[in-house]
N, C-alpha and C positions, 0 to 999 in steps of 0.2 A: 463403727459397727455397734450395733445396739445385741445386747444379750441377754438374755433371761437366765435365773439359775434354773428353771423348770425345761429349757428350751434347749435341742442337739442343733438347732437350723438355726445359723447365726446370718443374717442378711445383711448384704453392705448397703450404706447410708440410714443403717436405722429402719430399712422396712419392716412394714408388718408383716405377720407371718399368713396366710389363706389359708382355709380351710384341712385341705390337703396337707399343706404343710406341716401343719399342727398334728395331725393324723401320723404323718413318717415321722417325724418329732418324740413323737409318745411311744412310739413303739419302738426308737431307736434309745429310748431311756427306758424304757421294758428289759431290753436285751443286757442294758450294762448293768443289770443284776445280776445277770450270769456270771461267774466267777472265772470261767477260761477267757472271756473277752474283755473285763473289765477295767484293768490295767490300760488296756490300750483306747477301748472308747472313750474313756475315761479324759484324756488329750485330746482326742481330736472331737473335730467339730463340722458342721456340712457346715455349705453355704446353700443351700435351697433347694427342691424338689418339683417334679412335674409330673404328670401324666401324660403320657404319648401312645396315641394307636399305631399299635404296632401289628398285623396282619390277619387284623383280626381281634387281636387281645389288647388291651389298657398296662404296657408296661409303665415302670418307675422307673425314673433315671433321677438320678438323688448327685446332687453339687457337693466337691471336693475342693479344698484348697490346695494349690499345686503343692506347696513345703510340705503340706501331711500325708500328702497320698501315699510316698513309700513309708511310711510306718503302718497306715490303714491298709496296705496289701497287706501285710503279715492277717491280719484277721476278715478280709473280703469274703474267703469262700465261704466260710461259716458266717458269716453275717449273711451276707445274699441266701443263703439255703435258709436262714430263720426268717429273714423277712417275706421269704414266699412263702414260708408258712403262715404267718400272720394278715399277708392281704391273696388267702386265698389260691397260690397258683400264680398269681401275676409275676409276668417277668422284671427282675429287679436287675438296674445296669447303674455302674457307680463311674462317673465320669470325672478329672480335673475340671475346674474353672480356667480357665485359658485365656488370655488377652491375643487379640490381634492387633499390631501396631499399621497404622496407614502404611503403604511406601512415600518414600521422600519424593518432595518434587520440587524439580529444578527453580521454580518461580515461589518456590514458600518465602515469606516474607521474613519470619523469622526462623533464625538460623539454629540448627541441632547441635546442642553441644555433643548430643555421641552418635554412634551408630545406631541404627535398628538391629536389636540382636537376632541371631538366626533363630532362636528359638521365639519370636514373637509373629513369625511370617504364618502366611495363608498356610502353606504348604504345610511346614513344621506342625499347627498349630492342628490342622487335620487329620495329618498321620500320627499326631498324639493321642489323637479322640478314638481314631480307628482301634488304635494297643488300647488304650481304656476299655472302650466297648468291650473287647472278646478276652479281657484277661478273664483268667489265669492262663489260658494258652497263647503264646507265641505265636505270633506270625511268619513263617516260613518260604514266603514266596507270594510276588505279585506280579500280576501284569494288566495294562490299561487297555482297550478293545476300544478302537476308535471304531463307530457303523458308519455306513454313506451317508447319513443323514446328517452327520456330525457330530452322533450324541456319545456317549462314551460311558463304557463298564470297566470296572476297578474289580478282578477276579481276584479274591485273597486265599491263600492257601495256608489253612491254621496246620498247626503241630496234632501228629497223630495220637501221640498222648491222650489229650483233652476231648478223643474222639466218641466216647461215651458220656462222659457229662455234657457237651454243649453242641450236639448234634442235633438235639428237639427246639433249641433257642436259633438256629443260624439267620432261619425267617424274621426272629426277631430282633435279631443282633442290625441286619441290613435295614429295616424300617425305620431305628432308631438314628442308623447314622446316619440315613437319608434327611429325617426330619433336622437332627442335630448343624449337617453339615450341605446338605442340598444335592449329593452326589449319592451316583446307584454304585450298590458295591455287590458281591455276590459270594458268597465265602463258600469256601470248598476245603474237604481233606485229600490229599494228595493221593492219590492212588499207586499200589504199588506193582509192576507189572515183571 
């Protein structure tokens, strides 16, 4: 991995960083001047950034490495609130980097010396993107809608808590994991009757 001491966005095999990049970069070493978060940005490091249309708007989904992520939640909410200040309003989502491993197949030539862990599967691998997406809240209940056609909706039901901060983002929370993961989701707060 190549790094720069000027650079937050550390890329595997040495890539360059784009435009963009360089952009979330500078403004995530803006922030660690700030004294409540410094400490902690201080450790950690992304692995890369994107722009994705999200329903309308141009969010950021900014790369996590899996080891850091639970010390970077301790400081997410307040970084996400500064970096919407800084690119304007744009929705910011901070995701792990995640590997998906093949499954094994009966005729592979050479032989695995382990298993494939559960947490490297399709499945695993999704529903970790899904909890990234909409932290700080909880996910509270799911269920999948098969149509006639065969296409299929992922209903997620977040925590009522979180019901005023991330009520105006849900359209963009779904775009993002559409793009990220290929599947439509539809996030909902639970109703209480």
């Amino acid at each position: 991995m190549a790094f720069s001491g000027s650079s937050k966005i550390l890329k595997p095999g040495g890539e360059k960083l784009d435009k963009f990049e360089e952009t979330v970069s500078q403004a995530l070493l803006e922030l660690q001047s700030n004294a409540d978060i410094k400490p902690v940005l201080r450790e950690v490091f992304f692995t890369g950034a994107r722009e994705v249309d999200a329903a309308g708007k141009k969010a950021i989904v900014v790369s996590v490495p899996v080891p850091q992520q639970r010390l970077f939640q301790k400081v997410q909410q307040r970084l996400v609130r500064e970096l919407e200040k800084k690119f304007s309003g744009r929705p910011v989502v901070f995701v792990a980097q995640r590997r998906i491993l093949p499954k094994p197949k009966r005729n592979q030539r050479t032989c695995q010396k382990q298993l494939r862990p559960r947490s490297r599967t399709l499945t695993a691998v999704h529903d970790a993107i899904l909890s990234d997406v909409v932290y700080p809240a909880e996910i509270v209940g799911r269920r999948t809608r098969v149509k006639l056609d065969g296409s299929r909706l992922i209903k997620v039901h977040l925590d009522k808590n979180q019901q005023t901060n991330l009520e105006h983002k849900l359209d963009v929370f779904s775009a993002i994991y559409k793009h990220l993961t290929g599947k439509d989701v539809l996030f909902q707060f639970p109703t209480t009757d």
